[in-house]
C-alpha positions as a Markdown table, in Angstrom:
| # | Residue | x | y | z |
|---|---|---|---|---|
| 1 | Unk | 0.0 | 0.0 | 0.0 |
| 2 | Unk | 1.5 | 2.9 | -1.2 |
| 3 | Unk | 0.5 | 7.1 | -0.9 |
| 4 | Unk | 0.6 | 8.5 | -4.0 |
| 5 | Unk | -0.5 | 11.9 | -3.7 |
| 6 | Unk | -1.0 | 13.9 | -0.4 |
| 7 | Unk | -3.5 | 17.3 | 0.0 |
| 8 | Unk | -3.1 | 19.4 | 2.8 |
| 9 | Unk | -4.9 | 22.7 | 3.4 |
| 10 | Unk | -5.0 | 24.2 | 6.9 |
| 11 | Unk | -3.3 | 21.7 | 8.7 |
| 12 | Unk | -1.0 | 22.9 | 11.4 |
| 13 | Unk | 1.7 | 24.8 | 10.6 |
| 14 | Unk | 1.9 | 23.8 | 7.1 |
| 15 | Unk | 1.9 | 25.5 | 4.1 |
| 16 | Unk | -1.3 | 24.2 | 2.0 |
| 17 | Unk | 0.0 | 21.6 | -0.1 |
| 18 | Unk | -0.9 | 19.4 | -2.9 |
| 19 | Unk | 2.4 | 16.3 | -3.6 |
| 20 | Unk | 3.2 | 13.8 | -6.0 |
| 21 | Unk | 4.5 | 11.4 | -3.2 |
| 22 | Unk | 7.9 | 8.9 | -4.6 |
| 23 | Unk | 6.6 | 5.5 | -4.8 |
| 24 | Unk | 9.6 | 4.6 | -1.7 |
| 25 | Unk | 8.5 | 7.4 | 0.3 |
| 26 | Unk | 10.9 | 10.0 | 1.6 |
| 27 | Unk | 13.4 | 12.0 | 4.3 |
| 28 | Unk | 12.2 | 15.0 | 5.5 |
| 29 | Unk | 15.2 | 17.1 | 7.0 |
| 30 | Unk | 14.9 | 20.5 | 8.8 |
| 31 | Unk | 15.1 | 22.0 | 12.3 |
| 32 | Unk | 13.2 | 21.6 | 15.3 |
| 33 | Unk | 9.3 | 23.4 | 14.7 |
| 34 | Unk | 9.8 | 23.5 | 11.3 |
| 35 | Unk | 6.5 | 20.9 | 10.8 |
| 36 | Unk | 8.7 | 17.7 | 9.8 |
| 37 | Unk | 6.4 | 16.0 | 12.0 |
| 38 | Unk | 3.3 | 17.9 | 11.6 |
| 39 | Unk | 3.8 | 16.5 | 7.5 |
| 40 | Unk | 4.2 | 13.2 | 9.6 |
| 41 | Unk | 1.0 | 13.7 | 11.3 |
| 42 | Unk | -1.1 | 14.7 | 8.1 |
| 43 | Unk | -0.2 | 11.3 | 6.1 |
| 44 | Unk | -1.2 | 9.5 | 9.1 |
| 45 | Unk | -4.5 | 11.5 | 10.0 |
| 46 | Unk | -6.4 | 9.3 | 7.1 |
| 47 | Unk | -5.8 | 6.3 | 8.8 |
| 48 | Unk | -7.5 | 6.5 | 12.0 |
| 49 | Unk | -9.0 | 10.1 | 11.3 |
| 50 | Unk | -7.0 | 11.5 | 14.5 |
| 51 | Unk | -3.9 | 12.8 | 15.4 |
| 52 | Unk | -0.7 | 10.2 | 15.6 |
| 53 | Unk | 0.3 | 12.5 | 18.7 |
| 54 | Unk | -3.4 | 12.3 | 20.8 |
| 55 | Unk | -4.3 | 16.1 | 19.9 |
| 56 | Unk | -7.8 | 16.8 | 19.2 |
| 57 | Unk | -9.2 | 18.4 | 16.1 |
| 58 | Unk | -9.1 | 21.5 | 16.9 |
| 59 | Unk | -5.6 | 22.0 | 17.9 |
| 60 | Unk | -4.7 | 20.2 | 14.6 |
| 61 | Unk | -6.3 | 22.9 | 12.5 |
| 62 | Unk | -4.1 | 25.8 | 11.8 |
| 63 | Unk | -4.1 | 28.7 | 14.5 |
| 64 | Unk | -7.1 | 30.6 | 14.1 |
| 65 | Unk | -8.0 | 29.0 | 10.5 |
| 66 | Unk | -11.5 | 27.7 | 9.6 |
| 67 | Unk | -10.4 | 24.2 | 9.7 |
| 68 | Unk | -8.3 | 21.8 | 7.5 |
| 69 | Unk | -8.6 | 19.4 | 5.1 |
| 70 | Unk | -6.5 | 16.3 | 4.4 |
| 71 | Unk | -7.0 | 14.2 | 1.3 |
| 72 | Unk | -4.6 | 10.9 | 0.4 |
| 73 | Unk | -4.6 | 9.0 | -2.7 |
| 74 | Unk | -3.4 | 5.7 | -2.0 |
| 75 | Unk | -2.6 | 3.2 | -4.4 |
| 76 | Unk | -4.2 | -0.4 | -3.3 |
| 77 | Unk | -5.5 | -2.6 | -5.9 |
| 78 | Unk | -7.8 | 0.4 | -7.5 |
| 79 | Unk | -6.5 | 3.8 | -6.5 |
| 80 | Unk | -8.5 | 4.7 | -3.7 |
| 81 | Unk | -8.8 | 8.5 | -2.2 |
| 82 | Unk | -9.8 | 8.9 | 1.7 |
| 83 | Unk | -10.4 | 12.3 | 2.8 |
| 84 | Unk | -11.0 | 14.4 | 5.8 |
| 85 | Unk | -12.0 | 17.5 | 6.4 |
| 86 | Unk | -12.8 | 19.6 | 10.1 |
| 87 | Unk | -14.5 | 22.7 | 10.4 |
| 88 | Unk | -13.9 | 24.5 | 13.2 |
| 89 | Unk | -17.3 | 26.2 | 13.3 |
| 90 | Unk | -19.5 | 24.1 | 15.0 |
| 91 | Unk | -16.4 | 21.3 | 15.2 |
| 92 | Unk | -17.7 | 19.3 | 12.5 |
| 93 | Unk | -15.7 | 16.6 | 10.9 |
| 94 | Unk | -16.5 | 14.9 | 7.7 |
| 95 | Unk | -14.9 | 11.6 | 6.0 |
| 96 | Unk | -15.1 | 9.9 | 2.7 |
| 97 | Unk | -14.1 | 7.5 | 0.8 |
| 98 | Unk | -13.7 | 7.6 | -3.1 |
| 99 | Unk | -15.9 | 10.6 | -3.0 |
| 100 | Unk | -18.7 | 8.7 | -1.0 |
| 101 | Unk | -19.3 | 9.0 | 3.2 |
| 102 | Unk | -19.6 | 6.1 | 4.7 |
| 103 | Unk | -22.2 | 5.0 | 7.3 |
| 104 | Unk | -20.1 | 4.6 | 9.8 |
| 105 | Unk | -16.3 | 5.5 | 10.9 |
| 106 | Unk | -15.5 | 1.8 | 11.2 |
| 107 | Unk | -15.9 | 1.7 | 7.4 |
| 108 | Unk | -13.4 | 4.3 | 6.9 |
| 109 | Unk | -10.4 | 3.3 | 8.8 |
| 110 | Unk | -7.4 | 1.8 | 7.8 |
| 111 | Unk | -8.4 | 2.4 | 3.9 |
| 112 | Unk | -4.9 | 4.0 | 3.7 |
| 113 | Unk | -2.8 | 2.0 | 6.2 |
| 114 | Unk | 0.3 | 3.0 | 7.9 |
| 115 | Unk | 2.8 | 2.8 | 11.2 |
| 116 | Unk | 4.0 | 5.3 | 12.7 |
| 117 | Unk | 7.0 | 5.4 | 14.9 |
| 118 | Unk | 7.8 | 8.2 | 17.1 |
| 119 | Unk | 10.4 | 9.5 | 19.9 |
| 120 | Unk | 7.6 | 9.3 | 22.5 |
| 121 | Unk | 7.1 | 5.8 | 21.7 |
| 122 | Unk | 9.4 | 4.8 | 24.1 |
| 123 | Unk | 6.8 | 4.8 | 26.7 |
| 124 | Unk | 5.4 | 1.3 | 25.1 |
| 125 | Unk | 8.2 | 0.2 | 27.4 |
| 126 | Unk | 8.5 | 2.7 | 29.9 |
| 127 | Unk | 4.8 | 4.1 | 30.4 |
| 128 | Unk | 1.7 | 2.8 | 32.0 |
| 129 | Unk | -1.0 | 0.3 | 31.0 |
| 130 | Unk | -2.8 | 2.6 | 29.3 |
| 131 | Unk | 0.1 | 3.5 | 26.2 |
| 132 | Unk | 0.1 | -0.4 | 25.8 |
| 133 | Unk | -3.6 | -0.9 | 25.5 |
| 134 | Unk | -3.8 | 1.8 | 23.2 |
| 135 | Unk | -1.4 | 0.2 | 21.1 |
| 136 | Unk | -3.1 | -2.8 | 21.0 |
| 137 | Unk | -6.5 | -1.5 | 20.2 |
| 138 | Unk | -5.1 | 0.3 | 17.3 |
| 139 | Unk | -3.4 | -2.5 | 15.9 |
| 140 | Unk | -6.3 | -5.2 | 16.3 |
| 141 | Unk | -9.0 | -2.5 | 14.9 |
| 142 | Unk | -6.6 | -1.7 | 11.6 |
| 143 | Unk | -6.1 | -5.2 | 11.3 |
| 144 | Unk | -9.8 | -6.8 | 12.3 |
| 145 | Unk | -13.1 | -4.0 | 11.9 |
| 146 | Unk | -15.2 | -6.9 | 13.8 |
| 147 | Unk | -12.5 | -5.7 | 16.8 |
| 148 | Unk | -13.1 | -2.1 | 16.3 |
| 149 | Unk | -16.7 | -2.5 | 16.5 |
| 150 | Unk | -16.8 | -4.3 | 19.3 |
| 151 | Unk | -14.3 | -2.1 | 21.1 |
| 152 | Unk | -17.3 | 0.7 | 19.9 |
| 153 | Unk | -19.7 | -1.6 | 22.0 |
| 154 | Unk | -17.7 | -2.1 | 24.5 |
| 155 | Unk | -17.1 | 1.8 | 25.4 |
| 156 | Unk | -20.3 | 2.5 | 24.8 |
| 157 | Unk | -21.8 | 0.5 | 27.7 |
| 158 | Unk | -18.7 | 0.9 | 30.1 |
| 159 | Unk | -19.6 | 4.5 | 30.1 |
| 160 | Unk | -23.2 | 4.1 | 30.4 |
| 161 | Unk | -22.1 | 0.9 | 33.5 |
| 162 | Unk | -19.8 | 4.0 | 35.1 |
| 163 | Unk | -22.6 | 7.1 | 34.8 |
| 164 | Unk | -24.9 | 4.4 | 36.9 |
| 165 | Unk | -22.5 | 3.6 | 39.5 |
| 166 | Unk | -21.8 | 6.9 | 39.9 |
| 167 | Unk | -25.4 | 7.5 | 40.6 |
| 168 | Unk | -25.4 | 4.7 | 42.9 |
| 169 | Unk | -27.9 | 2.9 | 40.7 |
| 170 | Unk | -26.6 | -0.8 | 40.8 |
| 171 | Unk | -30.1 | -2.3 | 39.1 |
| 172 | Unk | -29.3 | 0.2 | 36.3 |
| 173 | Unk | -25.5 | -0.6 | 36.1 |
| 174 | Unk | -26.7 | -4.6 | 36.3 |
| 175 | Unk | -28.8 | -3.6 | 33.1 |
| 176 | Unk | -25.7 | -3.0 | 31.2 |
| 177 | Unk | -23.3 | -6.4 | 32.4 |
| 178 | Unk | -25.0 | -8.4 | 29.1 |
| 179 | Unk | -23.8 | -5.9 | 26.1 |
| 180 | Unk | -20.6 | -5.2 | 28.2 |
| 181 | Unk | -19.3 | -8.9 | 28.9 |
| 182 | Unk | -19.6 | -9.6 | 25.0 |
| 183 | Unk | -18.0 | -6.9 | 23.3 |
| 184 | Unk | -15.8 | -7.3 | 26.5 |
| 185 | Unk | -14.9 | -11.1 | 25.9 |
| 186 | Unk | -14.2 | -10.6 | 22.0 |
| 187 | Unk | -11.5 | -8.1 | 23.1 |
| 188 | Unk | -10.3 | -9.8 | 25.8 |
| 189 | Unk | -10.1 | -12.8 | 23.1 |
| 190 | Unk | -8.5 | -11.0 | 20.0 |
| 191 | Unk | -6.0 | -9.6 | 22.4 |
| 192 | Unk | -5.0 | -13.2 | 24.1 |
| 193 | Unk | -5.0 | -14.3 | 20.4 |
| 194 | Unk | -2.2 | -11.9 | 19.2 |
| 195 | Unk | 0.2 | -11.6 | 22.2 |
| 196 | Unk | -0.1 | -15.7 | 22.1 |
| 197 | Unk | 1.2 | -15.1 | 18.3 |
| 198 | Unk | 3.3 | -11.9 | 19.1 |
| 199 | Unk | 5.6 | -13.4 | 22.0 |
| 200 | Unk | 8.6 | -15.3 | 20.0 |
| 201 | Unk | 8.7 | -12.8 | 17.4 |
| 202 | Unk | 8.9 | -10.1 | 20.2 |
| 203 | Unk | 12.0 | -11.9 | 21.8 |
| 204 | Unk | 13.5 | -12.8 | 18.2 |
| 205 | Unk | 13.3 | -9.0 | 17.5 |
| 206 | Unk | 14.7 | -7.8 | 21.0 |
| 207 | Unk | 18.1 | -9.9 | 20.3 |
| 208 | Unk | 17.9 | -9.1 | 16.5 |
| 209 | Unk | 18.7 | -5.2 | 17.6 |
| 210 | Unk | 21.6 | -6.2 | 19.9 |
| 211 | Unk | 20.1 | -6.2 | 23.0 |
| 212 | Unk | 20.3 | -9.7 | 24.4 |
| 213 | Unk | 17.8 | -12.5 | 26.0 |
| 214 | Unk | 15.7 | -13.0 | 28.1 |
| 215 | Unk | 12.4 | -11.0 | 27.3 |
| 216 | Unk | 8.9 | -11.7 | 27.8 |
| 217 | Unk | 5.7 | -10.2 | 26.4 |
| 218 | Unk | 2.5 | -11.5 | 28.0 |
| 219 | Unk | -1.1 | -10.5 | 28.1 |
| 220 | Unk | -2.5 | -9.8 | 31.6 |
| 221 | Unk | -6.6 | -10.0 | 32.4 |
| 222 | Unk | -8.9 | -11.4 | 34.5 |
| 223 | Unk | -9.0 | -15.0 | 34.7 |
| 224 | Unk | -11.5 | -16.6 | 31.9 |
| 225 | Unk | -12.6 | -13.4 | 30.9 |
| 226 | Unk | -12.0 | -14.2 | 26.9 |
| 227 | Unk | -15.6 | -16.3 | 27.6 |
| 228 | Unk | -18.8 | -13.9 | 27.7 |
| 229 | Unk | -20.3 | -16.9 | 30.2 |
| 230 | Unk | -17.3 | -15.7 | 33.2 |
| 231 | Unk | -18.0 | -12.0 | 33.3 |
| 232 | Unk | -21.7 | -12.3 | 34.9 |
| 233 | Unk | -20.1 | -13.8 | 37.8 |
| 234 | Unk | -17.1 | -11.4 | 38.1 |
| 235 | Unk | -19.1 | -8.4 | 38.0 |
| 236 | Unk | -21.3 | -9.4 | 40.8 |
| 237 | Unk | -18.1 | -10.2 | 43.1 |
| 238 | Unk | -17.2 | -6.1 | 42.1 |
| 239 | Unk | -20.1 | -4.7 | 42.2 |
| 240 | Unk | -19.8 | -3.4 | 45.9 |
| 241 | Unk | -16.2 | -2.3 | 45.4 |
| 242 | Unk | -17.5 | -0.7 | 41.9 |
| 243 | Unk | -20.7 | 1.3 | 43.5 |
| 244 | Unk | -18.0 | 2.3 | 46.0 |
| 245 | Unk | -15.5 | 3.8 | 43.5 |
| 246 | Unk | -18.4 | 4.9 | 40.9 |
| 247 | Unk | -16.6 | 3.0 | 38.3 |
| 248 | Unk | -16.0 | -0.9 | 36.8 |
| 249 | Unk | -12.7 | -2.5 | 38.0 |
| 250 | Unk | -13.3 | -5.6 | 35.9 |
| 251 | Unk | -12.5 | -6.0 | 32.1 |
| 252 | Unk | -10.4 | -5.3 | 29.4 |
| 253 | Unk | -9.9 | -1.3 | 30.3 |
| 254 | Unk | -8.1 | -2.7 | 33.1 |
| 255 | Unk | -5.6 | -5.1 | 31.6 |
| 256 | Unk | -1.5 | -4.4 | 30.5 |
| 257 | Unk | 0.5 | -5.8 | 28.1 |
| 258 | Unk | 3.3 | -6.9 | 30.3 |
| 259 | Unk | 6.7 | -6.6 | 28.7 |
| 260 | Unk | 9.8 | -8.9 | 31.3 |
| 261 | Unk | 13.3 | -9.2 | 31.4 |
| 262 | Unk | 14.7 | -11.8 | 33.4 |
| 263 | Unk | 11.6 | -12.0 | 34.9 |
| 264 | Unk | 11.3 | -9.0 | 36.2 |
| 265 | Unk | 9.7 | -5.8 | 34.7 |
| 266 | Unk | 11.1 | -4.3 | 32.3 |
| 267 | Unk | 10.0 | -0.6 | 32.5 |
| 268 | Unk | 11.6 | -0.5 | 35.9 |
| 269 | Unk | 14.9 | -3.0 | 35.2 |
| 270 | Unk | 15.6 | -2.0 | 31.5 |
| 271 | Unk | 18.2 | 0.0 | 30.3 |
| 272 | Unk | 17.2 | 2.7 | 28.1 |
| 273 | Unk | 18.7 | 1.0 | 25.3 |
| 274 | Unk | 16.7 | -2.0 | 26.3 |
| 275 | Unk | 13.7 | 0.0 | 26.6 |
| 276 | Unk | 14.2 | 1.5 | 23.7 |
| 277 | Unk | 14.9 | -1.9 | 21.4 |
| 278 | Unk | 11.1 | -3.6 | 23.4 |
| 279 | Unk | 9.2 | -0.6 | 21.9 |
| 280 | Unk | 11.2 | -0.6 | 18.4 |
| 281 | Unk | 10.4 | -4.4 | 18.8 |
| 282 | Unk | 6.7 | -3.7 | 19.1 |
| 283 | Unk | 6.5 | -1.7 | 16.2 |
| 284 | Unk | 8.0 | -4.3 | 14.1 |
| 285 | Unk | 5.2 | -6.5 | 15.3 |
| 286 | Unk | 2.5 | -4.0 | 14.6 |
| 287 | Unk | 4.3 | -4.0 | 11.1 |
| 288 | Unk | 4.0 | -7.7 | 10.4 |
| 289 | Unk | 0.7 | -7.9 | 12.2 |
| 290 | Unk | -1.2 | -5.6 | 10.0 |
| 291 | Unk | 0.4 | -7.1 | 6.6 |
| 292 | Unk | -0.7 | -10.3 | 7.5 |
| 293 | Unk | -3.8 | -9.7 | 8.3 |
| 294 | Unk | -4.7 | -7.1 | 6.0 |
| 295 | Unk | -2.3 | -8.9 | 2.7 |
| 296 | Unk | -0.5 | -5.4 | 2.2 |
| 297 | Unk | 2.8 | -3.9 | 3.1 |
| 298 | Unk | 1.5 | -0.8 | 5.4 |
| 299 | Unk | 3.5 | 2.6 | 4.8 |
| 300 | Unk | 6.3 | 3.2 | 7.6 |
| 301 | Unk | 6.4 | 6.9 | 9.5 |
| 302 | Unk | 9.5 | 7.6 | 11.0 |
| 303 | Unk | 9.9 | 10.6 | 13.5 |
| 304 | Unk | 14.0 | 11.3 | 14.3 |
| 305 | Unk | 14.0 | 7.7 | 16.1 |
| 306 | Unk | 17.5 | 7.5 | 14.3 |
| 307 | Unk | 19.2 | 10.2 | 16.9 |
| 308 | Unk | 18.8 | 7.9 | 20.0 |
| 309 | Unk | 20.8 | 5.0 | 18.9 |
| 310 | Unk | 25.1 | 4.6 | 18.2 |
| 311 | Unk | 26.0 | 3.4 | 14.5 |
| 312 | Unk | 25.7 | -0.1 | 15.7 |
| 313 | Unk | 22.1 | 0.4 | 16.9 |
| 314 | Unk | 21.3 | 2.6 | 14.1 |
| 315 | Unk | 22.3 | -0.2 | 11.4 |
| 316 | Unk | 20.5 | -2.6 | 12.9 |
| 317 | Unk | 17.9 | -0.8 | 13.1 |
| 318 | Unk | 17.6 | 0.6 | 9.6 |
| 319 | Unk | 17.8 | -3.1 | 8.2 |
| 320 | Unk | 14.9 | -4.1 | 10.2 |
| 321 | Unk | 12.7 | -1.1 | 9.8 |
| 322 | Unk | 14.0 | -0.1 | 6.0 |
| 323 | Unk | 14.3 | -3.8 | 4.6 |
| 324 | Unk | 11.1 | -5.0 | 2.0 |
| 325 | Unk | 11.2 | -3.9 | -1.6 |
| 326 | Unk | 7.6 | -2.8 | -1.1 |
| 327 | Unk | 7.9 | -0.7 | 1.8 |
| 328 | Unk | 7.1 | 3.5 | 1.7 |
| 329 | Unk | 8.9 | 4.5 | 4.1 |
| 330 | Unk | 8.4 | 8.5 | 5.2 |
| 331 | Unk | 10.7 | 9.4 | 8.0 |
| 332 | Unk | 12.8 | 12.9 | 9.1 |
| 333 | Unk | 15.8 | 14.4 | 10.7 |
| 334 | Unk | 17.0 | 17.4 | 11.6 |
| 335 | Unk | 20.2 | 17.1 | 9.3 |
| 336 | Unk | 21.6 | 14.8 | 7.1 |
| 337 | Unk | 24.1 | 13.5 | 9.1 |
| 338 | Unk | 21.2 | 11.7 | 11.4 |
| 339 | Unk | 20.1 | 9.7 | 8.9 |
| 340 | Unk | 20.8 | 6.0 | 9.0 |
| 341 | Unk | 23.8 | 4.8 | 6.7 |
| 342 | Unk | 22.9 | 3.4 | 3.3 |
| 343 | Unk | 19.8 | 5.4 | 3.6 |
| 344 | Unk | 18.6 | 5.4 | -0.4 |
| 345 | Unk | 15.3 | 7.5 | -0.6 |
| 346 | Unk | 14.8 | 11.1 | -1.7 |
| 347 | Unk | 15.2 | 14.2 | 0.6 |
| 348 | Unk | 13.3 | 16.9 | 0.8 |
| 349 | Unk | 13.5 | 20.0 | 3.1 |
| 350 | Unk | 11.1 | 21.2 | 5.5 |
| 351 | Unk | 11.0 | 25.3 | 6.0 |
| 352 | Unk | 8.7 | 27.2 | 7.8 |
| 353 | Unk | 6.0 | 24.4 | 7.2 |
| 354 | Unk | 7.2 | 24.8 | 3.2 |
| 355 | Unk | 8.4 | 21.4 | 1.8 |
| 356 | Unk | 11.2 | 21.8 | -0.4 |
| 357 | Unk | 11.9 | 18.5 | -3.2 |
């Protein structure tokens, strides 16, 4: 899967523009707040139709602008064009694909398809639960919509569970345990499913970049909660802690992605190398995850992940995250000399939010 032309109008600090993207990708070089990453961010926007970096809509808009529009034609199979647009009157925000909306977002996503790998990605091994579910909702729902719908469901009636308890309304919160425990199993399910298939690749990857043995990657929930039949009984043992706190303790918005080394946790043993390599490791996965599942190479987004690493680390890394005739790769630095060795894609400059071929 492969960009072939990007629009941009109103979109952060960039200049509007309309590109002809090489069919490899491209580096983006220029200093610090020059928008190399907000370029980044607008390739990426039409795949989830949010911010890579968690901002909402408004802040992606330019300062004080009526909104922004961001358009990629992609080449997959037919050329396909997915487009958004945000108006920052009223805060309305429209999507389509091929010129036609779709009924609902879950349509729409991961029609253009894409990775994205940034500095702050780090915390995948160094932050809390929540950067590691996050991760693995996005990659499940790119790779399965049956996931993303059901994560949909599964929101939907934790926050309607939650508003009761907070009332103190247990009947009403009981009212909501059906739709809950099965969007909340299929989760729980796909998610035991992929780090079951994710573990040996994660170790394979860790020592691949230099950083020795003994890793572990394991899925952490509630015992049996991958079966809709265990959650009836598991919400009743909560319920008085839950009325208590005004909020559900049990289920999948509650569970980690536990990374080990040696046995012992690595966000608090690793060193930042080693830290560094298990989040450049999950990325990988997410990579080969999301071609398997969806039959095409996704598009790779690098953000100055280069600068961290020596020459050693930096090699290895390049030949895992560069390798694959296929591959688009889009990624930036803030000179040439931070580019990985035997680097072979064009360079552009990025200027005051102007790109420069």
């Amino acid at each position: 899967m492969r960009l072939r032309r990007l629009v941009a109008r109103g979109f952060r600090n960039l200049a509007d523009l309309d590109r002809e993207l090489p069919p490899g990708g491209v580096a983006l070089l220029g200093a610090n707040a020059q928008g190399k990453t907000n370029l980044l961010e607008a390739v990426y926007y039409p795949v989830l139709f949010r911010s890579l970096r968690g901002a909402p809509d408004q802040e992606v808009a330019r300062f004080e602008g009526p909104g922004f529009t961001v358009e990629a034609e992609v080449e997959a199979g037919p050329t396909a064009t997915v487009a958004a647009s945000y108006a920052a009157a009223g805060r309305r925000k429209r999507i389509s694909v091929d010129g036609e909306e779709p009924a609902r977002l879950a349509d729409a996503v991961g029609a253009w398809l894409a990775v994205s790998f940034l500095p702050d990605d780090v915390a995948l091994a160094t932050g809390n639960a929540a950067v590691r579910r996050a991760y693995l909702d996005r990659l499940l729902a790119l790779a399965d919509r049956r996931y993303l719908r059901a994560l949909s469901h599964y929101r939907a009636a934790l926050a309607q569970r939650n508003s009761a308890l907070r009332q103190g309304r247990s009947e009403v919160a009981s009212a909501f345990d059906a739709p809950l425990a099965q969007a909340g199993a299929e989760i729980v399910a796909a998610r035991e499913r992929w780090t079951g298939e994710a573990a040996e690749r994660f170790t394979a990857e860790f020592e691949c970049l230099g950083e020795g043995a003994g890793t572990r990657l394991h899925y952490r929930c509630g015992e049996g909660l991958g079966q809709a039949e265990s959650w009836r009984p598991a919400l009743a043992e909560a319920m008085a802690r839950d009325l208590a706190r005004g909020m559900t303790s049990v289920g999948p918005h509650r569970d980690d992605l536990v990374l080990e080394l040696g046995g012992k946790p690595l966000r608090e043993f690793g060193s930042n190398g080693q830290q560094r390599a298990a989040a450049v490791a999950l990325k990988l996965i997410e990579l080969a995850s999301l071609r398997a599942a969806r039959g095409t190479e996704p598009a790779l987004l690098l953000d100055d992940v280069f600068a961290a690493f020596d020459r050693d680390r930096q090699a290895r890394l390049a030949r895992r995250l560069l390798a694959g005739p296929e591959r688009q790769v889009f990624l930036t630095a803030p000179r040439a000399d931070e580019l990985p060795p035997g680097l072979d894609l064009p360079v552009w400059r990025v200027e005051n939010g102007r790109v420069i071929a």
